[in-house]
C-alpha positions in Angstrom: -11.0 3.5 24.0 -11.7 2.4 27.4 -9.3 -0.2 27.6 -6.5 2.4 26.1 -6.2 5.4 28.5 -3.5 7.0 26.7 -5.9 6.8 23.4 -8.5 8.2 24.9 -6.6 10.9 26.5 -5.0 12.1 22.9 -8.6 12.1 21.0 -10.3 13.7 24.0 -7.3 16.4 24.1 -7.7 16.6 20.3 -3.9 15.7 20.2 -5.2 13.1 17.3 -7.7 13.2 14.8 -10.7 10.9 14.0 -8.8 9.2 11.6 -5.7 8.5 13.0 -7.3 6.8 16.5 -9.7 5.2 14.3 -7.0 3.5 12.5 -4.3 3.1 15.4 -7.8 1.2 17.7 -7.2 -1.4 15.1 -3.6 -2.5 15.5 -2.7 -0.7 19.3 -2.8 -2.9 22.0 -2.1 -1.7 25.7 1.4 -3.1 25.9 2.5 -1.0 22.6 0.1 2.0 23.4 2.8 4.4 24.2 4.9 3.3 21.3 1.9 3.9 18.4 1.0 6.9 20.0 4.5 8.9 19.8 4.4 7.0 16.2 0.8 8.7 15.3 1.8 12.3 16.8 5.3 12.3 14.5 3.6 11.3 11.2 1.0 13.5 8.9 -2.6 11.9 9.2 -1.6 11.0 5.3 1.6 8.7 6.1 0.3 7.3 9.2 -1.0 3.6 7.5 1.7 3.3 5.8 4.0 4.1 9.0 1.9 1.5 11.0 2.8 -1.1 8.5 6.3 -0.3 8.9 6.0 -0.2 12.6 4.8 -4.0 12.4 7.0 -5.5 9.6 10.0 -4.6 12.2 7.8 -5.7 15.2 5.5 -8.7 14.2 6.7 -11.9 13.5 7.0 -12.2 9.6 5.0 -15.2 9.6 2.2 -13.9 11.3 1.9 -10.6 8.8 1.8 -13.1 5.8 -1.1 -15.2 7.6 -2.8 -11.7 8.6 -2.6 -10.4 4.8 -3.8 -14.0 3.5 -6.4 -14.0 6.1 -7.8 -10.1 5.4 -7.4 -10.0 1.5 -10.9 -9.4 -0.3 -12.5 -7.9 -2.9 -15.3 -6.0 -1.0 -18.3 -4.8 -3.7 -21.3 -2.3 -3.0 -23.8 -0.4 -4.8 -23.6 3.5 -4.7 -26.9 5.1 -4.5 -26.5 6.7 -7.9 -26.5 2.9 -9.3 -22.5 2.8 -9.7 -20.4 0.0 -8.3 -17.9 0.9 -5.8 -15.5 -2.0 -5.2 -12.5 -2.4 -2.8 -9.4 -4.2 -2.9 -7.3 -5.5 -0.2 -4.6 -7.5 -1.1 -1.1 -8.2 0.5 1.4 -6.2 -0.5 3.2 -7.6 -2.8 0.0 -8.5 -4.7 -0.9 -5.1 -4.7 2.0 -3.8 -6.2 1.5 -6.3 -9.3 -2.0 -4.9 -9.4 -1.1 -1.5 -9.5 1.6 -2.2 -11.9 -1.1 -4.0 -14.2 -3.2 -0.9 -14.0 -0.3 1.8 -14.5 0.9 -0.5 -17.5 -2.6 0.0 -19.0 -2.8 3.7 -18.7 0.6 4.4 -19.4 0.0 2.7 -23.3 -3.8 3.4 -23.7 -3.9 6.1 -26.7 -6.7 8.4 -25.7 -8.3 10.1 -28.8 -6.5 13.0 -30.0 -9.3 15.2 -30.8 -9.8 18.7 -29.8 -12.7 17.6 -27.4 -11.0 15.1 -24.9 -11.5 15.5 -21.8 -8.7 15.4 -19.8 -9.0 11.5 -17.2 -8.0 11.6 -13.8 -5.7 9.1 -12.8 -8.4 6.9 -11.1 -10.2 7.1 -14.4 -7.7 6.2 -16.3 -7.0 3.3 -13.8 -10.7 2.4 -14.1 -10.2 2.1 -17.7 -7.5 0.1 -17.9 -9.0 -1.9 -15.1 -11.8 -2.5 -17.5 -9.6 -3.1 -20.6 -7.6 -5.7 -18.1 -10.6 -7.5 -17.6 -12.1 -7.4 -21.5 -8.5 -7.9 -23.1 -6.5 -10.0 -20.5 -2.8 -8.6 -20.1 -3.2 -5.8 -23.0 0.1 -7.0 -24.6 2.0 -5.2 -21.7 4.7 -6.4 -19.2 5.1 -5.3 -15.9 7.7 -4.2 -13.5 7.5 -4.8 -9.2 10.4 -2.6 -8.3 10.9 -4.3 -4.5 13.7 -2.1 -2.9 16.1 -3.9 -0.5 17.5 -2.1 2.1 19.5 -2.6 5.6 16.5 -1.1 7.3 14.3 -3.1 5.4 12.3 -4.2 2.2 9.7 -2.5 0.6 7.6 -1.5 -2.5 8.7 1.3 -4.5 5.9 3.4 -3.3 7.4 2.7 -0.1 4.7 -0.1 0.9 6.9 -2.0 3.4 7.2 -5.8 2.6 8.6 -8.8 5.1 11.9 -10.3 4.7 9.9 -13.2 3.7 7.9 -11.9 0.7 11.5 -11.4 -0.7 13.3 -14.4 -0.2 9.6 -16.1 -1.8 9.7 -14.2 -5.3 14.0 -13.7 -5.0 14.4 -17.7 -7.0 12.0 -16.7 -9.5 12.3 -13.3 -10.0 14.6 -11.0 -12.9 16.5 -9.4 -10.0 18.6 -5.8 -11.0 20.5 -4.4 -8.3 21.8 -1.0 -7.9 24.6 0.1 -5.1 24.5 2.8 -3.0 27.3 4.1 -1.4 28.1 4.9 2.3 25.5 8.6 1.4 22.8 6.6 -0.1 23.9 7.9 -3.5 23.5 5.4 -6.3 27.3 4.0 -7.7 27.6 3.6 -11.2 
């Protein structure tokens, strides 16, 4: 934070939290300080990533965003101290979203037992499982759906992961593309 004196200032003041200059000292450099700062005091501590990575899909050069999720994506893997596995995924976006949509696929048609003493599964456990049954059984005889939404103001996942320009025109040749139309409200036309 000593190189970002407006930073500092907002954590010091308490204006931001922990988490919000510990994620904004990743990406904030002095010439967009101000910017990411008005951008981290608008937005709940829970919407800020996702905010940020909209902030740079309109601000960074396409190109460099593809190289920078190429460049970061790993699968990190540690041992808990009760003996578990914890493992972490970073992939680019629109990598994620087929990974998400592989694991929501497998819990949407797993068939839990139907006895009287199931315990109700989380949906990280049930994610875990179908991870598992992914892994053991290959695609699990299920198809999956990316739903990438197109809009004036930009592309992005349907959980509202923002995606480049780029990532779209990649998969648009090859993909089953369905459009819907909105009108001049945003309301869909039939």
């Amino acid at each position: 934070l000593e190189h970002l004196p407006a930073c500092d200032d907002a954590f010091r003041s308490q204006r931001l939290s922990f988490s919000k200059i510990r994620t904004l000292t990743r990406v904030v450099q002095p010439k967009n300080e101000t910017e990411l700062l008005r951008l981290a005091e608008s937005v709940p501590a829970s919407q800020f990533k996702r905010a940020l990575a909209t902030w740079s899909v309109k601000n960074e050069n396409p190109e460099d965003i593809n190289k920078r999720h190429l460049r970061d994506r790993g699968v990190f893997v540690s041992t808990e101290p009760d003996g578990s596995l914890l493992a972490i995924v970073r992939l680019p976006p629109l990598d994620g979203g087929k990974f998400v949509a592989a694991l929501d696929a497998g819990v949407m048609t797993n068939n839990p037992r139907a006895d009287a003493t199931a315990v109700a599964l989380t949906l990280a456990q049930q994610r875990a499982d179908a991870l598992l049954r992914l892994l053991s059984e290959g695609s699990m005889g299920v198809e999956t759906e990316v739903i990438v939404h197109v809009r004036g103001d930009g592309c992005s996942l349907d959980d509202g992961t923002p995606l480049t320009g780029s990532v779209v025109e990649r998969i648009a040749p090859t993909a089953f593309i369905r459009a819907l139309i909105h009108d001049a409200d945003g309301h869909p036309i039939n």
